[in-house]
PLY file of the C-alpha trace (Angstrom):
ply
format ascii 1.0
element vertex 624
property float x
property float y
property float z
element edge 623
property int vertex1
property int vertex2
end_header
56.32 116.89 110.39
55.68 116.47 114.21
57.86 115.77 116.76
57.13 112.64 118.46
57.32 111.89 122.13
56.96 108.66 124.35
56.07 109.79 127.50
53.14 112.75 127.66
54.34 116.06 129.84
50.29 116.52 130.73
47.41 114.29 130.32
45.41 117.92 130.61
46.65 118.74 127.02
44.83 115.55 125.67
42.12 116.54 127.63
42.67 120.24 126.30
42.65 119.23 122.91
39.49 116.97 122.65
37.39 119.84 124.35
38.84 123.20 122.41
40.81 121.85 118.98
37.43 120.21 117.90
35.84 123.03 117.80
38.03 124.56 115.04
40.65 122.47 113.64
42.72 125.13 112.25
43.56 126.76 115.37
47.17 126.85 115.27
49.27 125.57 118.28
52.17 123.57 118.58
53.30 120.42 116.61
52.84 118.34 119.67
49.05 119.58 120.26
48.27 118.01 116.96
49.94 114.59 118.44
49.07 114.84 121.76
45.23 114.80 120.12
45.82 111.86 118.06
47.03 109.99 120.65
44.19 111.55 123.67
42.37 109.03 125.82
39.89 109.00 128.16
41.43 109.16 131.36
40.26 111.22 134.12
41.83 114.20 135.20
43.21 115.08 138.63
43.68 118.66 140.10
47.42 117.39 140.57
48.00 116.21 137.22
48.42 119.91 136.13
51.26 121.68 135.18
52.54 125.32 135.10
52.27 125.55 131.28
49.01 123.69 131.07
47.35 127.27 132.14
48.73 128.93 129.59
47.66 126.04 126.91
44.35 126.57 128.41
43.93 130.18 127.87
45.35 130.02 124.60
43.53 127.52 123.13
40.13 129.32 125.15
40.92 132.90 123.46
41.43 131.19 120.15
38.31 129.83 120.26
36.46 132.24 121.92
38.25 134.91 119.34
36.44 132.86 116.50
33.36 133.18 117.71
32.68 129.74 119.51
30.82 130.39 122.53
28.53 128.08 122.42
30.91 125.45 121.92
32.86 126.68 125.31
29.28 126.98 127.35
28.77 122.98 126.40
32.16 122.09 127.47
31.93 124.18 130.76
28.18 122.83 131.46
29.72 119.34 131.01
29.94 117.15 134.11
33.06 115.79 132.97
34.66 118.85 132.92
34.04 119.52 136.55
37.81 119.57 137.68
39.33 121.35 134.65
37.34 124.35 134.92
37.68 124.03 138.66
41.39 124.63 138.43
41.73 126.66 135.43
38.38 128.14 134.43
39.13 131.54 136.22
41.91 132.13 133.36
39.07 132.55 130.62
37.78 135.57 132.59
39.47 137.67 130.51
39.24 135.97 127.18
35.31 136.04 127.62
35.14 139.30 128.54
37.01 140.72 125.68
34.33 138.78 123.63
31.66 139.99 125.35
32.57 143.65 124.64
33.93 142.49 120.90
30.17 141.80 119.83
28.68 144.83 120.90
26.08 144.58 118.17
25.25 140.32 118.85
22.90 139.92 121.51
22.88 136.01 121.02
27.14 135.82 121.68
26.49 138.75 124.39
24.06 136.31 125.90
26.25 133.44 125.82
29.14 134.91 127.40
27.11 135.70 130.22
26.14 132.34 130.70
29.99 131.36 130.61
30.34 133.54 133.22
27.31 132.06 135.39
28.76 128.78 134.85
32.52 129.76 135.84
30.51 131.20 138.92
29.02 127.68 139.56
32.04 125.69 138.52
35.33 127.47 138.80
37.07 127.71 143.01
35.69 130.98 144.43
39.30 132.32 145.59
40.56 132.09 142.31
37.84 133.37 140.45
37.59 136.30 142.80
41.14 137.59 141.94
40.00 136.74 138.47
37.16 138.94 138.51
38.86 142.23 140.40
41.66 141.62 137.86
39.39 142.89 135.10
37.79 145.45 136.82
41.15 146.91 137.87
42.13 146.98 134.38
39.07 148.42 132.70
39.55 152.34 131.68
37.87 154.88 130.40
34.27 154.19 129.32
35.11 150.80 130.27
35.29 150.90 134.24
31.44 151.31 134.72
30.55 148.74 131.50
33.30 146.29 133.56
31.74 146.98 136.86
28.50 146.27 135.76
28.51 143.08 133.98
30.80 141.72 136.80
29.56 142.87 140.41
26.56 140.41 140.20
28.77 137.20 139.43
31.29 138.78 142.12
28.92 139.43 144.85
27.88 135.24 144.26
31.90 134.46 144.69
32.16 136.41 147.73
29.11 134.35 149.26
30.36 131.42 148.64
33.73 131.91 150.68
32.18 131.17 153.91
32.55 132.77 157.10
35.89 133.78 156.35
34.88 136.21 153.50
35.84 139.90 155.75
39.08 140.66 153.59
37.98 139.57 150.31
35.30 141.71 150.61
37.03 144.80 151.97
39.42 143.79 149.12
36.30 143.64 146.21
34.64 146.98 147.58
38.11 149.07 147.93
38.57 148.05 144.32
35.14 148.94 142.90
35.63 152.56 144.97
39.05 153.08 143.46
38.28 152.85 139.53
34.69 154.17 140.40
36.83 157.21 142.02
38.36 157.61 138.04
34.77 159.18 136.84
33.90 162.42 137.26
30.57 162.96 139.26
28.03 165.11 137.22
26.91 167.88 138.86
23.56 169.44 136.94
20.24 167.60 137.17
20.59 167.17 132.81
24.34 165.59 133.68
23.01 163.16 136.09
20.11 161.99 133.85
22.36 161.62 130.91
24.86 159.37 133.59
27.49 159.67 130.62
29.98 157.60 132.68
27.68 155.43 134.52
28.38 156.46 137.99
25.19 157.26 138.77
23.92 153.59 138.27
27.13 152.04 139.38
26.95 153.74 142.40
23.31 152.46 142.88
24.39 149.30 142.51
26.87 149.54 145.04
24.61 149.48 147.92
22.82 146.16 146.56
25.97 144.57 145.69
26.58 145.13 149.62
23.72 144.18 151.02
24.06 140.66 151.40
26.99 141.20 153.33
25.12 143.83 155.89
22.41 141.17 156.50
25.50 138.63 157.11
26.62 141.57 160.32
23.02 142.03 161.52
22.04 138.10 161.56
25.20 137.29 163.96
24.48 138.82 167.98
27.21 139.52 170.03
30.20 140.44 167.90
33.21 139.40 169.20
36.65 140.97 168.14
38.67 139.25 166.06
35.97 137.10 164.70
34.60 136.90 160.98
31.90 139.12 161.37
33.24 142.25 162.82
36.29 142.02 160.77
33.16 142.40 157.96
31.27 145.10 159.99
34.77 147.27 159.60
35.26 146.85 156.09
31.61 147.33 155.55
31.95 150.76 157.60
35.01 151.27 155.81
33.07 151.32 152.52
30.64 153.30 153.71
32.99 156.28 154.55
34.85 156.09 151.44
31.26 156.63 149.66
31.01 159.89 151.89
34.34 160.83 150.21
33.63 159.96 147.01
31.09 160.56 145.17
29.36 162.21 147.70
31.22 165.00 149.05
31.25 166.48 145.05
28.16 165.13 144.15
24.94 168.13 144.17
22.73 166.83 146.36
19.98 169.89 146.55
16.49 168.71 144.86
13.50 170.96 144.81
10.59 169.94 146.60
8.17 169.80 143.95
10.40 167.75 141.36
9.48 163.81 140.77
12.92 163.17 139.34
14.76 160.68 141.71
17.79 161.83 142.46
20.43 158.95 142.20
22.70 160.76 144.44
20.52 160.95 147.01
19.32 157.78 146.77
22.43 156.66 147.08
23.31 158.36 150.34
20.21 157.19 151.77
21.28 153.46 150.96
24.55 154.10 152.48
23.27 156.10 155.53
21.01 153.22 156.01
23.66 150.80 156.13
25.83 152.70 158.75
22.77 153.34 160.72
22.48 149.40 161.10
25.92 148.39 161.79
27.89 151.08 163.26
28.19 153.45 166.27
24.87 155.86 167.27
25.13 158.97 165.53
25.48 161.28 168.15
28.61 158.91 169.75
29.60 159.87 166.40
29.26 163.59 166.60
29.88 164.07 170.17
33.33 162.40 169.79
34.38 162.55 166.57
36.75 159.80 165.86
35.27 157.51 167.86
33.73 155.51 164.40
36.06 152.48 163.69
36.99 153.31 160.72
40.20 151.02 161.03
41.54 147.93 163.23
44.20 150.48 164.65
43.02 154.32 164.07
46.13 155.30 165.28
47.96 154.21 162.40
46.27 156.16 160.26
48.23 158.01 157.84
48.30 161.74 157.57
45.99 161.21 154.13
43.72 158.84 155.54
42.96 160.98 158.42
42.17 163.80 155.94
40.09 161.63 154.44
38.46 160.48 157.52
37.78 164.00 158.41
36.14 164.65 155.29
34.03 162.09 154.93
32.67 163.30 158.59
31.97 165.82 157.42
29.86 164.93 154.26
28.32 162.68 156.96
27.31 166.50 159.07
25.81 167.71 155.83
23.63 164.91 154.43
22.55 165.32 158.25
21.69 168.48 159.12
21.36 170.28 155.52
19.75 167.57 153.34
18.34 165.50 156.62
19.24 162.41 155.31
19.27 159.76 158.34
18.36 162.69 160.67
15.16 160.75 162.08
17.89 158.66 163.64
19.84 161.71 165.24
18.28 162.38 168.99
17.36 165.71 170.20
18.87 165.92 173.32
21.23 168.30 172.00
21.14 172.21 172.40
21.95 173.78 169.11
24.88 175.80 170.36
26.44 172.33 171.40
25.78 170.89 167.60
27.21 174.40 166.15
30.81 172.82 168.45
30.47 169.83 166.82
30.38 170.83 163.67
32.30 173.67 163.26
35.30 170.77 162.99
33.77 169.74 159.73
33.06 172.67 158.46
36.80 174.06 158.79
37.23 170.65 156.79
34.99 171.77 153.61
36.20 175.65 154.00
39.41 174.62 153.21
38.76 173.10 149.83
38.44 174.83 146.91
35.93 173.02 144.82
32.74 174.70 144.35
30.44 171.56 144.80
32.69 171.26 148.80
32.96 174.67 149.76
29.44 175.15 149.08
28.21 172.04 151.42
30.74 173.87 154.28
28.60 177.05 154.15
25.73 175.54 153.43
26.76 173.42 156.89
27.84 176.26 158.61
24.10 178.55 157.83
22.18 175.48 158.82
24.32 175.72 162.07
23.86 179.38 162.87
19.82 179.29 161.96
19.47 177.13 165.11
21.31 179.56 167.50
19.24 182.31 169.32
20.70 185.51 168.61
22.89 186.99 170.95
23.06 183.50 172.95
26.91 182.37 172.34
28.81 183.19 175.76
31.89 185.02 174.86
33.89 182.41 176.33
32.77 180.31 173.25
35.49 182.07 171.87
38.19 180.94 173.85
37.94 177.31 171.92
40.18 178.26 169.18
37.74 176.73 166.41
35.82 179.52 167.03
38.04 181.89 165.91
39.65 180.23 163.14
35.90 179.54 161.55
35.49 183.25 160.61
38.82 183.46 159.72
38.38 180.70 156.83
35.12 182.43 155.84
37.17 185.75 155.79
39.55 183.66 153.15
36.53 182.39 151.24
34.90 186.12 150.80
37.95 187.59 149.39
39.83 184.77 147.53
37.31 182.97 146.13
36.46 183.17 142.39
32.93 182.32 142.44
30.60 185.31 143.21
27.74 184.14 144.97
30.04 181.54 147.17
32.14 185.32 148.22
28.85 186.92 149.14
26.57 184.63 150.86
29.86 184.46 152.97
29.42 187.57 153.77
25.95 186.87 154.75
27.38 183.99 157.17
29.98 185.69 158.60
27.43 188.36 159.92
25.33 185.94 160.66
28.09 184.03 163.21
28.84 187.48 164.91
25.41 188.12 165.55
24.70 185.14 167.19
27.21 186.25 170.09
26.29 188.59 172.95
27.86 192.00 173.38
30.88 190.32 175.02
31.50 188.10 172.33
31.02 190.55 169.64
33.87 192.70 171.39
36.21 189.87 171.43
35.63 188.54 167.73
35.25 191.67 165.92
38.59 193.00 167.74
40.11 189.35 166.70
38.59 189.90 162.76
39.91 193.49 162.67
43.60 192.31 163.77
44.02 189.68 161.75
42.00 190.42 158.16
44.71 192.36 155.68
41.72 192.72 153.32
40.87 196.66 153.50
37.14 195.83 152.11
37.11 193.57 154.96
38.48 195.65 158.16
35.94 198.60 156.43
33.02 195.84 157.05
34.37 195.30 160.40
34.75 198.13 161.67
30.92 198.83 160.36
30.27 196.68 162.85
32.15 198.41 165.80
30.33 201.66 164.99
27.12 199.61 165.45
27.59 198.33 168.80
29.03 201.65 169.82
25.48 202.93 168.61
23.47 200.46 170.62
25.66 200.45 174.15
25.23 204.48 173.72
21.44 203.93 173.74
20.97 201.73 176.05
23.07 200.78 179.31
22.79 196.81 179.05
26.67 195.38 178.56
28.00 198.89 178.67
31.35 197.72 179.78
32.22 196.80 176.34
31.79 199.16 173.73
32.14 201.65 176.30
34.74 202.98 178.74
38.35 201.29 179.46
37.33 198.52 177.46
36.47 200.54 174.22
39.98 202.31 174.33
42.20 200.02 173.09
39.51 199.33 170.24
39.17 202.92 169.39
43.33 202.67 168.87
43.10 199.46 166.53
40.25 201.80 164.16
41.60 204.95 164.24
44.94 204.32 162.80
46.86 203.89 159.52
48.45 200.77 158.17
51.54 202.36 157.33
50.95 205.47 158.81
52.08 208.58 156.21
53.00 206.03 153.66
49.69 204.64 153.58
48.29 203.63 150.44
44.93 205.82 150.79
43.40 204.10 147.28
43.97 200.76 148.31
42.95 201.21 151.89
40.10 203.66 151.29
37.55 201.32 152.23
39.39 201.14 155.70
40.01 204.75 155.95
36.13 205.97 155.72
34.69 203.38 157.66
37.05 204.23 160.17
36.33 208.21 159.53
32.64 207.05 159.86
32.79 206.08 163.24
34.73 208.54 164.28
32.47 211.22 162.96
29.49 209.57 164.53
31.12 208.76 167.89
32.28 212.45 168.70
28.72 213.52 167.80
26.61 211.22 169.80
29.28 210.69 172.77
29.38 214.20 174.08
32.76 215.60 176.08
30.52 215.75 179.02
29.24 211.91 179.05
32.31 210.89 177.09
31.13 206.96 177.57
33.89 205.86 175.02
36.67 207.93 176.61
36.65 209.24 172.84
37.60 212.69 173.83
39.88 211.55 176.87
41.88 209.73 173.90
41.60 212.98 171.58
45.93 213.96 171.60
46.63 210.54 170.65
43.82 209.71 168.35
45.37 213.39 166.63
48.75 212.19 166.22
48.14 208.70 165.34
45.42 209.10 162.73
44.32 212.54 162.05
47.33 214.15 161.29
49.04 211.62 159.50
45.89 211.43 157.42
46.33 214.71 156.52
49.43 214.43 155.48
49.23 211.31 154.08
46.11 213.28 151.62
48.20 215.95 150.69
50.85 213.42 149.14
48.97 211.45 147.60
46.56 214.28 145.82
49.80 216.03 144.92
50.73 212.63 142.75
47.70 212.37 141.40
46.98 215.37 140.19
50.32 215.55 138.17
49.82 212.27 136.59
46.67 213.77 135.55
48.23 216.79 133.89
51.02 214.17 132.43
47.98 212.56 131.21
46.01 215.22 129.80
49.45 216.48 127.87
50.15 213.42 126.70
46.21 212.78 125.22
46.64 216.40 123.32
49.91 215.65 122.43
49.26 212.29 120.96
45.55 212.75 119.58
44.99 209.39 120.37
42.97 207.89 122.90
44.21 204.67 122.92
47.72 205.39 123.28
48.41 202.43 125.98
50.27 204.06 129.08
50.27 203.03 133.19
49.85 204.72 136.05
52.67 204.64 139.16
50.82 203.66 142.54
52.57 203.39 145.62
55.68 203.35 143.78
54.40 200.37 141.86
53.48 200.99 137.57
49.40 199.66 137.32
48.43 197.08 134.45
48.89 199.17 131.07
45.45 200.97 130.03
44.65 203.28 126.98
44.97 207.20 128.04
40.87 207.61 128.47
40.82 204.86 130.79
44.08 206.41 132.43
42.18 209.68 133.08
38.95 207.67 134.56
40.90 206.31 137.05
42.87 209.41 138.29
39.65 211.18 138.43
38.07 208.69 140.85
41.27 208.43 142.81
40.96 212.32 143.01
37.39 211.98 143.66
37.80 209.64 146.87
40.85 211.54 148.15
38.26 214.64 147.98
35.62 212.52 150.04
37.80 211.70 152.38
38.83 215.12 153.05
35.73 216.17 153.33
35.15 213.59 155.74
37.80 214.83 157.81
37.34 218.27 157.71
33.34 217.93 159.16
35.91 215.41 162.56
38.16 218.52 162.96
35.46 220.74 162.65
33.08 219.31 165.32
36.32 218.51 167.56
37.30 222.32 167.48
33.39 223.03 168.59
33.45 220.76 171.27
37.21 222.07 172.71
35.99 225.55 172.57
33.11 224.40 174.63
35.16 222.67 177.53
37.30 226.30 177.31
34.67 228.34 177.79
0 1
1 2
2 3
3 4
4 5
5 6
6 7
7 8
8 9
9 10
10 11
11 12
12 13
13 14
14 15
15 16
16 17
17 18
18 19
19 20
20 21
21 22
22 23
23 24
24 25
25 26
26 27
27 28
28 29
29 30
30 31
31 32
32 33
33 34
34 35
35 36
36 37
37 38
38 39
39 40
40 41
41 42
42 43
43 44
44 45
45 46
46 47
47 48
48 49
49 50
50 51
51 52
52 53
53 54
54 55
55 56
56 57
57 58
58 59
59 60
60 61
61 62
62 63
63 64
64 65
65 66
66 67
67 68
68 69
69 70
70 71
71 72
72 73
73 74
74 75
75 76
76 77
77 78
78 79
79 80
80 81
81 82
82 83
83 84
84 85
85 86
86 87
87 88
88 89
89 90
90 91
91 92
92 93
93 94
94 95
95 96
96 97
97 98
98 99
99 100
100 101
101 102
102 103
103 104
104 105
105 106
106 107
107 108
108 109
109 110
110 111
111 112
112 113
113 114
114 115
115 116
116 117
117 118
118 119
119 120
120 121
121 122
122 123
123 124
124 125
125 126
126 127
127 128
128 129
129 130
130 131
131 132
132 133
133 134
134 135
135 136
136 137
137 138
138 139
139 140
140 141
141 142
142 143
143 144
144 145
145 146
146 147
147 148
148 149
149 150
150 151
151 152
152 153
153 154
154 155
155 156
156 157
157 158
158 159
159 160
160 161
161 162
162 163
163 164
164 165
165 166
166 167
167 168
168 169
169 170
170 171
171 172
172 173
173 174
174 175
175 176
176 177
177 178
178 179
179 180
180 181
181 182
182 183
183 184
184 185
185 186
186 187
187 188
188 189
189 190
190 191
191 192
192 193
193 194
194 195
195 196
196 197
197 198
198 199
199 200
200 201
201 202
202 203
203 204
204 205
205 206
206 207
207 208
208 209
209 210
210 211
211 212
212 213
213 214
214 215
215 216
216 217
217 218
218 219
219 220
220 221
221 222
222 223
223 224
224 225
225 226
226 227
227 228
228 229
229 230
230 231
231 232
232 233
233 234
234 235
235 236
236 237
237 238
238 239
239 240
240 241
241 242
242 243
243 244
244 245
245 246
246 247
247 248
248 249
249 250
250 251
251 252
252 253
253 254
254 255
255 256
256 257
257 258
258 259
259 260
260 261
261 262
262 263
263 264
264 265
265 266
266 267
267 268
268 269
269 270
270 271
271 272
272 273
273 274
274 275
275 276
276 277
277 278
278 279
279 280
280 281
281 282
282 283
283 284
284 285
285 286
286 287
287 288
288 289
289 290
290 291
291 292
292 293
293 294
294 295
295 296
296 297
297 298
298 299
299 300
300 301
301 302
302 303
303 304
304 305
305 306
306 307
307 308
308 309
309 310
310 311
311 312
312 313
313 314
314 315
315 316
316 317
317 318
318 319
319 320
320 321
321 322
322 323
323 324
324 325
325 326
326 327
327 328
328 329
329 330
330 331
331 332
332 333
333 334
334 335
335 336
336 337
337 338
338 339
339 340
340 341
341 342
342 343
343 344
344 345
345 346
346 347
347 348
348 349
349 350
350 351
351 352
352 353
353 354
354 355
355 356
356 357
357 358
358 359
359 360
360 361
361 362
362 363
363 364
364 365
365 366
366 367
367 368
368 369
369 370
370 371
371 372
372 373
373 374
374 375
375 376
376 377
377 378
378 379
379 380
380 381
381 382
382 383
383 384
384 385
385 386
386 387
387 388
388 389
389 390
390 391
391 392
392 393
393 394
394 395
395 396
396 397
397 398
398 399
399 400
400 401
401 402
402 403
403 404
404 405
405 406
406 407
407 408
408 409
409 410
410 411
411 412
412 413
413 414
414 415
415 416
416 417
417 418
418 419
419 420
420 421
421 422
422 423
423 424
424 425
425 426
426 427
427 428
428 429
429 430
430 431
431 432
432 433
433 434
434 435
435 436
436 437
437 438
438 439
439 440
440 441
441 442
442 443
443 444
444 445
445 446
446 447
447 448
448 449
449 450
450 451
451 452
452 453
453 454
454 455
455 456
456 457
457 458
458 459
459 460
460 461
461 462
462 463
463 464
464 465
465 466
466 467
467 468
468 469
469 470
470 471
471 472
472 473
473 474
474 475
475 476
476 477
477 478
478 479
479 480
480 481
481 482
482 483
483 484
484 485
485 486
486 487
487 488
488 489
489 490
490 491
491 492
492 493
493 494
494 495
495 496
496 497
497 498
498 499
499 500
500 501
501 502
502 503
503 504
504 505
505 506
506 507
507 508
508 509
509 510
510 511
511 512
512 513
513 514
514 515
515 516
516 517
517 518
518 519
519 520
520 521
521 522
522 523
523 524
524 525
525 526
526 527
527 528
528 529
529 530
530 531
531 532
532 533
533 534
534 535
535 536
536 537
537 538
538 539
539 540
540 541
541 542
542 543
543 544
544 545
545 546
546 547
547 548
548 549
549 550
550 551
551 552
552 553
553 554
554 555
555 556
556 557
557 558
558 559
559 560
560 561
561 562
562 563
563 564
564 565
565 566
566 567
567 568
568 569
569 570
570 571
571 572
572 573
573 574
574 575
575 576
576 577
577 578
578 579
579 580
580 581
581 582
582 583
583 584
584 585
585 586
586 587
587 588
588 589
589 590
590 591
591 592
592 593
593 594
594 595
595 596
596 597
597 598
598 599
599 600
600 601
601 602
602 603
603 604
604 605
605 606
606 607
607 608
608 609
609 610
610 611
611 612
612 613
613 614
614 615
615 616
616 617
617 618
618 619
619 620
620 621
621 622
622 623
């Protein structure tokens, strides 16, 4: 039945055999395992008596056995002294094997129990190097529900490996924490106070545990003075600092971090960024070295070869940094106070460009959240215009501009509004000019340039009342303003509807301007500017009104003919806009909407009739 052999390939598989095939003889294996145990002896075993194929004998024969339930059988042969070199060289290969059991016997404390005690002894036994890559094996594989049980169970056994490598330990753990962050980064971060109690997917603890499992590690940086580069240490200070960015990243730049007062309930997220504040507080650069020149955090051995990605995720991990800062105040006991808060609002409008730009609710709300907290600490009417002449400081209200119109969620759109009034106040006069003007040229929203032009009228009103910074809302300097406001998009061709916002704001102040700025004071050079604001706005306007009432009107006749003709009010028709056909809508919809068209074409000739009227007063005046 077997095939016999004179000369052994491995002593190991006598050894093998005596130490797994006893423990259940009907394991099945090869002919020559059966032999090989007949014929075993006692010799000892030798790290180079070990063959290729003898690890895959020993895992075999160690799932087999483990597979049926014999751990206590494997924790006596791996406690055994005389064992020492086998597990040594091979032990690391029944990581998996005894992990598998582990999670096989959910319901068995006792074999739960035991398998944790394997692993404890592999710790203790088994060559650290080995065992590491062991260990990050099965946490890399682990999906699903899986990658927080996996972490876990196995970041207390791996933290003991990684002590035990000496000195020399900087890219192994860089290696073990890069790892954890990436299948950690597979879990979606719960976002309501009920979602993070229930921790469905364990991120909440695992991240927790995180800042223990690095600890060790921290105290290993702070315990050695005088870092020198290139030595063991600071290569472990910049994968430490490394970690503690990625955190920033993930989970904390989606995580909620906002906790009332009053609650008791920890929150794990904020416990966690207080863990890993604390540990960049104690190894890396001052914060305000930090902030004041941002980059300037070794985040890598050459930051210049930083790809495109890991620069954006540099930058937004800064910028989570800037809001656990100065909107939760995590760490900011650390932060000094030498700064003015215009020079912070600098600083930080570069992260908060960063969070504008993304889309998530959980980001975009820490940018404005960021970018309030900024403003609240700026006197208003303190910001130099030439602020304004860094181009983040135009581009800011731009993005916010983006965010009030495009975004979906409503109270994100309109506490943007609230910050983007908030930012122009801060300005004086000067700066108002020079932003507004910037705002009104480049928004294409009409709602917008309505709200902007809002403003205008309001510093018009105030440099009329009062002769502080009358240079500019007032004289030369208010001309080429007037032109931008009083003017239509597409002059005769103008979709009134769609730009009706626009069109009565603009109305507004024009209205109010000739009132208040008589001929004879004529601060604005409104009336010196009278042919040209005719022939550029009001005329066009009226022409541009007379169209457009003319088109709707007959598609409210069509529409009225077609309801008596049909007797049926939800006959499904469209309307043609500006050449274009409108999303289809039952006729009594279809009649609602020409009769508010109708009714704002109405106001706004109204509106324009009261300008031409007080104009023609005020030119009779000057005749007579």
């Amino acid at each position: 039945m077997f095939h016999l052999r004179k000369n052994y390939s491995s002593i190991y598989e006598r050894w093998l055999w005596k130490n797994f095939m006893q423990l259940r003889k009907d394991v099945l294996l090869s002919d020559e395992f059966f032999y090989l145990y007949d014929m075993s002896s006692q010799q000892t075993l030798q790290e180079d008596d070990f063959k290729e194929e003898d690890y895959n004998l020993f895992q075999t024969a160690g799932q087999k056995c483990l597979d049926e339930g014999y751990t206590t059988q494997i924790l006596e042969a791996i406690q055994d002294e005389k064992n020492k070199v086998i597990f040594k060289s091979m032990g690391w290969n029944l990581v998996s094997p005894v992990i598998r059991c582990f999670r096989s016997h959910e319901h068995d404390k006792e074999k739960r129990k035991e398998c944790l005690k394997i692993i404890d002894q592999m710790v203790q036994v088994c060559n650290p190097k080995e065992l590491l890559l062991g260990l990050l094996e099965q946490i890399e594989e682990a999906a699903g529900e899986e990658i927080s049980q996996t972490i876990l169970l196995l970041i207390q056994p791996l933290q003991t490996v990684l002590l035990k490598l000496g000195h020399k330990k900087a890219y192994s753990v860089g290696l073990s924490l890069s790892t954890l962050m990436s299948q950690l980064s597979n879990l979606p971060v719960p976002y309501t106070k009920e979602q993070m109690q229930e921790d469905k997917h364990g991120l909440c603890l695992c991240s927790n545990t995180l800042v223990k499992f690095a600890q060790p590690f921290v105290e290993e940086v702070l315990k050695t003075p005088n870092l020198s580069t290139g030595s063991g240490s600071e290569e472990l200070k910049a994968e430490l600092l490394k970690f503690c960015f990625s955190c920033f990243k993930y989970p904390l730049l989606n995580a909620q971090l906002d906790q009332q007062p009053e609650d008791p309930y920890e929150h794990p997220f904020r416990h966690f960024a207080t863990g890993i504040l604390g540990i960049l507080l104690s190894i890396g650069d001052p914060l305000c070295k930090v902030f004041t020149k941002p980059g300037s955090m070794k985040l890598t051995v050459d930051d210049e070869a930083l790809s495109e990605e890991d620069a954006k995720c540099a930058a937004e991990s800064l910028a989570c940094l800037a809001y656990l800062l100065f909107v939760q105040y995590i760490g900011m006991e650390q932060f000094p106070t030498v700064f003015g808060p215009a020079f912070l609002l600098q600083c930080n409008l570069t992260h908060i460009e960063v969070l504008l730009k993304r889309t998530e609710e959980s980001v975009l709300s820490k940018g404005i959240d960021l970018f309030e907290n900024s403003l609240l600490r700026v006197d208003d009417g303190s910001l130099p215009h030439h602020y304004l002449d860094i181009n983040i400081f135009l581009r800011i209200p731009q993005d916010l501009v983006k965010v009030m119109t495009h975004c979906p969620i409503e109270h994100l759109r309109k506490k943007s509004l609230k910050i983007l009034q908030l930012y122009i106040d801060k300005f004086e006069v000067g700066g108002k000019y020079k932003l507004l003007r910037c705002l009104l040229k480049t928004s294409n929203h009409a709602g917008v340039q309505g709200y902007i032009i809002q403003n205008i009228k309001n510093q018009i009103e105030l440099s009329l009342k009062t002769e502080h910074d009358i240079k500019w809302f007032s004289g030369s300097s208010m001309v080429p303003l007037l032109h931008m406001v009083l003017s239509l998009p597409d002059g005769v061709e103008t979709d009134l509807l769609v730009n009706s916002d626009r069109i009565m704001a603009s109305l507004n102040l024009l209205r109010y301007v000739i009132i208040r700025d008589s001929v004879h004071d004529n601060q604005t050079e409104i009336w010196t500017e009278l042919n040209r604001i005719e022939n550029n706005f009001l005329k066009p306007l009226h022409t541009a009104l007379n169209m457009s009432k003319a088109h709707y009107e007959a598609e409210l006749k069509n529409a009225k003919e077609n309801l008596h003709a049909s007797s049926d009010k939800n006959t499904v028709c469209s309307v043609t806009v500006d050449g274009k056909k409108s999303p289809k809508m039952d006729t009594g919809m279809q009649l609602q909407v020409l009769k508010s068209a109708l009714f704002t074409f109405d106001l706004m000739e109204s509106v324009l009739a009261r300008v031409e009227e007080i104009i023609e007063v005020n030119v009779k005046s000057i005749a007579e």
